[in-house]
C-alpha positions as CSV (number, residue, x, y, z in Angstrom):
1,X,0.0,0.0,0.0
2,X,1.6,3.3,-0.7
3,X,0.9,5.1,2.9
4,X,3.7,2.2,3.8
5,X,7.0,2.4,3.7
6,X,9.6,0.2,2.5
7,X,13.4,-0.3,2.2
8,X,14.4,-3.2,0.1
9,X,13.0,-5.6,-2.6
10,X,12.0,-9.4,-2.0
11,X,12.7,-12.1,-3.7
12,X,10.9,-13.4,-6.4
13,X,10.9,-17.3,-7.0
14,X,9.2,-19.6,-9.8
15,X,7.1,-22.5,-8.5
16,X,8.5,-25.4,-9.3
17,X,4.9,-26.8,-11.1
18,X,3.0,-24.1,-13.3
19,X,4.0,-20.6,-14.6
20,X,2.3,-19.0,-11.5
21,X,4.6,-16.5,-9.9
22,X,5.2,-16.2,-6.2
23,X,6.6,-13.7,-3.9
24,X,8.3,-15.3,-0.9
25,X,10.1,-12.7,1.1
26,X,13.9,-14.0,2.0
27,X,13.9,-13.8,5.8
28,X,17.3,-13.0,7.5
29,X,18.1,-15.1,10.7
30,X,17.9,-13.1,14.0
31,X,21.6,-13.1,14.7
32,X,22.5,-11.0,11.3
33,X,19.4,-8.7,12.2
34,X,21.4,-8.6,15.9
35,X,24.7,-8.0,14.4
36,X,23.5,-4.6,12.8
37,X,22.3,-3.3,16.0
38,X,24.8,-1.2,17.9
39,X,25.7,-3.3,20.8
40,X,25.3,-0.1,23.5
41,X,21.0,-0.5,22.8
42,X,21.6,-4.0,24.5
43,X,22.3,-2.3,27.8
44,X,19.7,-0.4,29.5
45,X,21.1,2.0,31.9
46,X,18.5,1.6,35.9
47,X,19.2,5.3,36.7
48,X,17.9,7.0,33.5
49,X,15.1,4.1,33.5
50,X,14.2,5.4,37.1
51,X,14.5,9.0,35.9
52,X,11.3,8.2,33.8
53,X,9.9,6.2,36.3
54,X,10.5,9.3,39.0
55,X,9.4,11.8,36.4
56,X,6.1,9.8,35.2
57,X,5.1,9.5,38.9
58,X,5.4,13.3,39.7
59,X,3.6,13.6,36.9
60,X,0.4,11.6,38.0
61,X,0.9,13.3,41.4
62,X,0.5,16.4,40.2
63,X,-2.2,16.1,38.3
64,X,-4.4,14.4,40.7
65,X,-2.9,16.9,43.4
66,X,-4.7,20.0,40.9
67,X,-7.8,17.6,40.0
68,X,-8.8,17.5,43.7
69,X,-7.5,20.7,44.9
70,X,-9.0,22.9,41.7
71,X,-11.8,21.3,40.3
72,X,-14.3,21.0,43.3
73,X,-13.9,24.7,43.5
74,X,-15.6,25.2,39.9
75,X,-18.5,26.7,40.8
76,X,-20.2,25.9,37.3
77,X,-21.4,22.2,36.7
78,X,-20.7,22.3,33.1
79,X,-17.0,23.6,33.8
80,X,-16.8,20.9,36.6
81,X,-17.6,18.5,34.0
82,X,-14.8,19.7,31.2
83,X,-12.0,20.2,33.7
84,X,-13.1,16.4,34.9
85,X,-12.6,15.3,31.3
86,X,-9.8,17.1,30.7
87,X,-8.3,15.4,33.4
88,X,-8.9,11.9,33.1
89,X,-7.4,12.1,29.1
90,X,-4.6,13.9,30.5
91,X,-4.0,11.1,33.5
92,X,-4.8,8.3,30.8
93,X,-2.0,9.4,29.2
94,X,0.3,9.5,31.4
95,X,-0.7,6.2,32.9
96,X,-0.3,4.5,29.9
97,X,3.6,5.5,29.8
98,X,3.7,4.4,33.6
99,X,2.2,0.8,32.0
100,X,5.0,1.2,29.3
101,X,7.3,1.3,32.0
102,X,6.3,-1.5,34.1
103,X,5.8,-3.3,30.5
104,X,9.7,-2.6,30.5
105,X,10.5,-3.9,33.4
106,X,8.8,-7.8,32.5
107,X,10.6,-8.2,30.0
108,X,14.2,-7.2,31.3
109,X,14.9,-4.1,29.5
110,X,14.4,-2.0,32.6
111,X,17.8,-2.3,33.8
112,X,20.3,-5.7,34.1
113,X,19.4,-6.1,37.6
114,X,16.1,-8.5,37.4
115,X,15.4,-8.1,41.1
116,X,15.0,-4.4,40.6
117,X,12.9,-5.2,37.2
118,X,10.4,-6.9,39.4
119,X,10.5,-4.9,42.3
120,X,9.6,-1.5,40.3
121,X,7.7,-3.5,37.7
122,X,5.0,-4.9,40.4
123,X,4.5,-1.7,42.0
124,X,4.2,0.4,39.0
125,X,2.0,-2.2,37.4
126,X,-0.1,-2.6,40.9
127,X,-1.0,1.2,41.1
128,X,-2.5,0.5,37.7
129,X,-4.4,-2.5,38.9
130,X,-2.3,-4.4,36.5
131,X,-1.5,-8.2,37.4
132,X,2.1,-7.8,37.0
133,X,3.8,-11.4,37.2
134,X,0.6,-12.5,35.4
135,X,0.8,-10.6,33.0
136,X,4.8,-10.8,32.6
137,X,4.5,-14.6,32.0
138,X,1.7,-15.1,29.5
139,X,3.6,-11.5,27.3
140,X,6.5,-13.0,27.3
141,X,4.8,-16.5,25.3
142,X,3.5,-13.9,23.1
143,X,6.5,-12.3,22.1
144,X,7.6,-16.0,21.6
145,X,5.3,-16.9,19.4
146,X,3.8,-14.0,17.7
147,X,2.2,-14.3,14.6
148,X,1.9,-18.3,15.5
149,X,-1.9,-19.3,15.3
150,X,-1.8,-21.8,17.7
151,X,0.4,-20.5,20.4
152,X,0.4,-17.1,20.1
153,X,-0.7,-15.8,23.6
154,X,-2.8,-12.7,22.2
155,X,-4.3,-11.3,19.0
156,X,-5.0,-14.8,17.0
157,X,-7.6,-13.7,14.0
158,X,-10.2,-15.8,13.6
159,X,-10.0,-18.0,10.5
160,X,-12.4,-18.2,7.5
161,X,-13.8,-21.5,9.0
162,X,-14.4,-19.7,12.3
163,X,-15.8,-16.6,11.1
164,X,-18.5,-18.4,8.6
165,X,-19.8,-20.1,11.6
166,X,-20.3,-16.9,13.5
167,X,-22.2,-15.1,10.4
168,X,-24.1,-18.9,10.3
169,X,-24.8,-18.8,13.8
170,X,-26.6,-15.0,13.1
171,X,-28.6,-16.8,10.3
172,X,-29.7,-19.4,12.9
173,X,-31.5,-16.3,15.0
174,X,-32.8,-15.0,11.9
175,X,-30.3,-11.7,11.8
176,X,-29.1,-10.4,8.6
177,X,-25.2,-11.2,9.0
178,X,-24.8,-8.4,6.4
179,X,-26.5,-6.1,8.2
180,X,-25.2,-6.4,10.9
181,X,-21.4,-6.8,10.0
182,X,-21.8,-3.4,7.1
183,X,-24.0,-1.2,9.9
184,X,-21.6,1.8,11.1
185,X,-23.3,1.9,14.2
186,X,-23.4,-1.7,14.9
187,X,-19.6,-1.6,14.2
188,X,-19.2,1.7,16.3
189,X,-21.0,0.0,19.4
190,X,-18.5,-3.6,18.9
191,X,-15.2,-1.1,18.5
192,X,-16.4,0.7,21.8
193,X,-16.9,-2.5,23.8
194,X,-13.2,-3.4,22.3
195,X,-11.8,-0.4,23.8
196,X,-13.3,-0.7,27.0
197,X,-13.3,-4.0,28.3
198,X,-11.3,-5.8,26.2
199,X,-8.3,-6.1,28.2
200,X,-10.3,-7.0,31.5
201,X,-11.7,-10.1,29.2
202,X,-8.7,-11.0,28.4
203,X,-7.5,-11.3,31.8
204,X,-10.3,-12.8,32.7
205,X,-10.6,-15.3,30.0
206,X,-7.3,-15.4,27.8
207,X,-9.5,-14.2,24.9
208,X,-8.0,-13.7,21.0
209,X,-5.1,-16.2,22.5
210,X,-4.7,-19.7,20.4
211,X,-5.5,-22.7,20.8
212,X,-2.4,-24.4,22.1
213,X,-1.0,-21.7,24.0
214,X,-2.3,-22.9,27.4
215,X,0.2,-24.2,30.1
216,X,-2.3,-27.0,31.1
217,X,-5.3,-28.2,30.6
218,X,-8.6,-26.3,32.1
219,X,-12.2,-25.1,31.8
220,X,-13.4,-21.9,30.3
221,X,-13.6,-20.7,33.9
222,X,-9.9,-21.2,34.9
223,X,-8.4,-19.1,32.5
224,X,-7.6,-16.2,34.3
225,X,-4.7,-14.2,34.9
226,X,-5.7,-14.0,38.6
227,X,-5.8,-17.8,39.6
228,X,-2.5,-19.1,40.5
229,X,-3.0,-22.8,39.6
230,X,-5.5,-21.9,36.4
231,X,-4.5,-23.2,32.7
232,X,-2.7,-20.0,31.7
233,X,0.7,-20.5,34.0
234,X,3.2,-23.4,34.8
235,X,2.9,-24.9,38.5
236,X,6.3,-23.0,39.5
237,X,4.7,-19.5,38.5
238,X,2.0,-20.1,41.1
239,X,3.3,-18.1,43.5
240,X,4.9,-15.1,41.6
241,X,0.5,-15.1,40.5
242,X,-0.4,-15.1,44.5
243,X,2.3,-12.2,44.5
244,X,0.6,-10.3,42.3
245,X,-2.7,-10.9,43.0
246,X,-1.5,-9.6,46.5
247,X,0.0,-6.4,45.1
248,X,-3.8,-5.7,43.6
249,X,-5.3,-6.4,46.8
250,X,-3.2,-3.7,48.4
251,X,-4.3,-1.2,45.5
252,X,-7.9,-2.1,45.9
253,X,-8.0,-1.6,49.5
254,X,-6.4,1.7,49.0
255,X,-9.2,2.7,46.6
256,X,-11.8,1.8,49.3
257,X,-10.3,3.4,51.1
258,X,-10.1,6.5,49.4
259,X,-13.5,6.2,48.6
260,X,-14.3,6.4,52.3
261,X,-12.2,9.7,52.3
262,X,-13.5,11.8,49.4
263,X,-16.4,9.6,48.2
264,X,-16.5,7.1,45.6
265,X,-17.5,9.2,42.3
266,X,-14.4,11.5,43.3
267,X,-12.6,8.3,43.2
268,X,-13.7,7.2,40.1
269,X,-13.2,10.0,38.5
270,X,-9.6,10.4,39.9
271,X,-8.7,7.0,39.5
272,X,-11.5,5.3,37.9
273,X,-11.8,7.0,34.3
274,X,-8.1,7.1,34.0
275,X,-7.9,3.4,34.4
276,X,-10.4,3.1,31.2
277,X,-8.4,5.8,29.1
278,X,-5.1,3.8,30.0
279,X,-6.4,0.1,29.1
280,X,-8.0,1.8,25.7
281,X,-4.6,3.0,25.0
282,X,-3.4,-0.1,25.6
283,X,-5.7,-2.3,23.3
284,X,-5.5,0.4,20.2
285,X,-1.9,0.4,20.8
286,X,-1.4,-3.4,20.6
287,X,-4.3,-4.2,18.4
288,X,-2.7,-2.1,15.5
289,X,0.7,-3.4,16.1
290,X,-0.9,-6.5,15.1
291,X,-3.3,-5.9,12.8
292,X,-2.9,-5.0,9.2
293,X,-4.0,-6.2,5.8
294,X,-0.2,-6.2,4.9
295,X,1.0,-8.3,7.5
296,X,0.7,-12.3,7.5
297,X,0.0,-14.8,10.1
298,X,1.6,-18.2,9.8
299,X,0.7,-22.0,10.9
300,X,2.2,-24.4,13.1
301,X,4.6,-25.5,9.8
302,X,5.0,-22.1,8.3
303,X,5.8,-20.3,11.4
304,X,9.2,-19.2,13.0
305,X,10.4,-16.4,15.5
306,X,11.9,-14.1,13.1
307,X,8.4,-14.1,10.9
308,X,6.5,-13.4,13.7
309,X,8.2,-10.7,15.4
310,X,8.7,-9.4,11.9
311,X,4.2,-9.8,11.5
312,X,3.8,-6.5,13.3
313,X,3.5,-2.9,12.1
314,X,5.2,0.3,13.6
315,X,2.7,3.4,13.3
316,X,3.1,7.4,14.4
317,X,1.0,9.2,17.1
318,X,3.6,12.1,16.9
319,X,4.6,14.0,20.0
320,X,2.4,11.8,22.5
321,X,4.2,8.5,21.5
322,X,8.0,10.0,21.7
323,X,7.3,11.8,24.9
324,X,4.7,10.1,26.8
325,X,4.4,6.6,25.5
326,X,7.8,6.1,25.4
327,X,7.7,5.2,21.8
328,X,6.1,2.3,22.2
329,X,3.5,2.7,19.1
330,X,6.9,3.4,16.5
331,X,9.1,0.9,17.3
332,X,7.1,-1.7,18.1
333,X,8.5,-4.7,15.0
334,X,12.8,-4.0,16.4
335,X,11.2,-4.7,20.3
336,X,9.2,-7.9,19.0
337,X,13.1,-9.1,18.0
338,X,14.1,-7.6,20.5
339,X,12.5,-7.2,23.5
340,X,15.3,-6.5,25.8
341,X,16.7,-2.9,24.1
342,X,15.3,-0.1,26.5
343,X,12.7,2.0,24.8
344,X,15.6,4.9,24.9
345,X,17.4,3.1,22.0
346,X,14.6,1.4,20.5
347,X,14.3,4.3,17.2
348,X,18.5,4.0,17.0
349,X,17.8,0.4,16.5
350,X,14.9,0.7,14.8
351,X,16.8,2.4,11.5
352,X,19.7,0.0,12.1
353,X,17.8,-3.1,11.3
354,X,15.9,-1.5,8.3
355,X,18.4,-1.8,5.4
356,X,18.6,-5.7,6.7
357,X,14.7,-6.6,6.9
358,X,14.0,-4.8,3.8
359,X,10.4,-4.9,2.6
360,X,9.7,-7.1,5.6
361,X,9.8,-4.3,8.0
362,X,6.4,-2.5,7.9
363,X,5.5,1.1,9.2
364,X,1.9,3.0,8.3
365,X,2.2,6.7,8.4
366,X,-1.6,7.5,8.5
367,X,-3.7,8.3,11.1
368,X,-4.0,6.6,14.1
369,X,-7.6,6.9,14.9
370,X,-8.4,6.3,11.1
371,X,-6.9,2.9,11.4
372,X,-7.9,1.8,14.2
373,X,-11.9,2.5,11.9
374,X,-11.0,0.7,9.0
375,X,-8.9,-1.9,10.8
376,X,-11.5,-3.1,12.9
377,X,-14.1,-3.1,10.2
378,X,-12.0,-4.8,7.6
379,X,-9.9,-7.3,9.0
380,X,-12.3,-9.5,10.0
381,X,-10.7,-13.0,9.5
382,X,-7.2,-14.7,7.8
383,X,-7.6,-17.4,5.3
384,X,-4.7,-19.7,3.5
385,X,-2.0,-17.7,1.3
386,X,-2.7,-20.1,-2.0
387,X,0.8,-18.5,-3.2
388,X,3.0,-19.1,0.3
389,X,2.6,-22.2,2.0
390,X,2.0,-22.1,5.6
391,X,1.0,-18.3,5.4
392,X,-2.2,-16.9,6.6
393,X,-3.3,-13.6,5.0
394,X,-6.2,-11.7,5.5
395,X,-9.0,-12.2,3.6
396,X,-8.9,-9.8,0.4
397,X,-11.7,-7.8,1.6
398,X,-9.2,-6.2,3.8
């Protein structure tokens, strides 16, 4: 597509049988894509990491400190009600770098000390009512096997096979699928529930994750991130799940606590709409990185680690990304190789793996917002590549 930018050519090969022409890219191993990194983005530095950390908090301070201190004086509802709004957006924001930092800190790039990792990575993740270790453990089988449909730990499509049975099951209840599936507002009321609550269902109930990504076997009901012996975690990450689960206990109680103090709508709307404006972040964020007509899926036989790290897409959201996001939305594909370089060092690395990957590293320039629309409304399922063997691409009406 031409908003998407390239670097290199692939390789075009002749099928053996037939005069059909097919394009299969020529993927370099992940030590050459290493060996063009410079080795200094390998070595996170814990003192500039707690800089951010130190300045993220202050920042959350402060702003709550001016929420509760400023806005009950507003003597006009309506102002009340802006300065309110203003203030959760602003406090999403910032939280979601605060989960970007925590998100650091599971997967080692924080600094080289992994005690510290955890220690700052529980706490930061806790405030957010974020299961840390949970979470840390089932990301770090997604970065493993992204792009895999079997065992990839988040964001599996649905297939062709899957999807025809929903629009069937519709047909059952005597809904129009197409209808239903072409309606703006139908779709605008889905995208909202996405943004919303998908990341709480997917704690809850490993949703989008594949089929054979589980740890053990288990029910529906025992696949969530908060049960220390459920399906979704080995028997020796039990208790690093009764950790965290503590560590959100400790938050909660705070909360009630607070609630006691200054009421619980002040509550929610200090801490509560926040919390929604920082988990929508997070699910447009990730959602986009992997999600794009461009980029492919693979099978249990087609699949390996470089061609799933290398299925994701780096997009822009300008000054909020660099500065408060931590640049998590542009350099998403070099941290899915990667996912030890500190965020500091991911861009330097970024353009030092580009003239290796070639047209295999992807990067969408448009907007954000725009994307996240015609994303969700066209990529609906993945069906067999019938030019690449073992690769899933989205169906063509994407």
């Amino acid at each position: 597509m031409a908003a998407i930018t390239t670097t290199a050519t692939e390789t075009t090969t002749i099928k053996a049988r037939g005069a059909e022409q097919s394009l299969e890219p020529v993927y370099p191993d992940v030590n050459t894509i290493r060996k063009a990194i410079p080795a200094h983005c390998f070595q996170p530095s814990a003192l500039r990491s707690l800089s951010y950390v130190f300045r993220d908090l202050c920042l959350a301070a402060g702003l709550g400190y001016a929420a509760l201190t400023y806005i009950p004086a507003l003597d006009n509802v309506y102002y009340r009600a802006a300065a309110w709004a203003a203030y959760g957006f602003a406090q999403g924001l910032v939280g979601t770098g605060i989960w970007i930092l925590a998100h650091e800190c599971g997967h080692g790039a924080f600094s080289l000390h992994r005690s510290l990792n955890d220690v700052v990575g529980w706490v930061l993740h806790s405030l957010l009512m974020v299961p840390y270790f949970s979470w840390k453990f089932s990301h770090a089988r997604h970065h493993m096997y992204t792009g895999h449909m079997e065992r990839d730990m988040a964001f599996v499509p649905a297939t062709k096979e899957i999807h025809e049975h929903k629009v069937a099951r519709l047909s059952w209840l005597g809904i129009d699928p197409e209808m239903v599936e072409d309606a703006p507002i139908v779709n605008f009321v889905k995208l909202m529930a996405h943004q919303l609550f998908a990341w709480q269902t997917y704690l809850l109930f490993n949703i989008s994750a594949g089929p054979k990504s589980l740890q053990r076997k288990g029910a529906w009901w025992r696949l969530s991130h908060f049960e220390p012996t459920g399906a979704v975690f080995r028997p020796q990450e039990a208790l690093y799940v009764l950790i965290t689960d503590i560590g959100l206990a400790l938050v909660g109680y705070a909360l009630y606590a607070a609630a006691q103090q200054i009421g619980g709508w002040t509550t929610f709307l200090l801490y509560g709409v926040p919390y929604f404006w920082v988990h929508h972040w997070l699910i447009a964020i990730t959602y986009l990185h992997h999600n794009h007509p461009d980029v492919k899926h693979f099978d249990a036989e087609g699949w390996t680690f470089v061609k799933g790290a290398l299925a994701t897409i780096d997009r822009d959201f300008g000054w909020i990304d660099r500065h408060l996001f931590h640049g998590i939305i542009g350099t998403h594909v070099v941290h899915h190789l990667f996912a030890r370089i500190p965020f500091y060092y991911a861009e330097e690395a970024t353009e030092a793996i580009k003239p290796v990957v070639g047209d295999l590293y992807h990067r969408d320039e448009r907007s954000f917002y725009g994307q996240l629309w015609s994303v969700f409304n066209n990529c609906k399922y993945v069906e067999k590549d019938p030019k690449m063997p073992g690769v899933m691409r989205w169906h063509k009406g994407a």
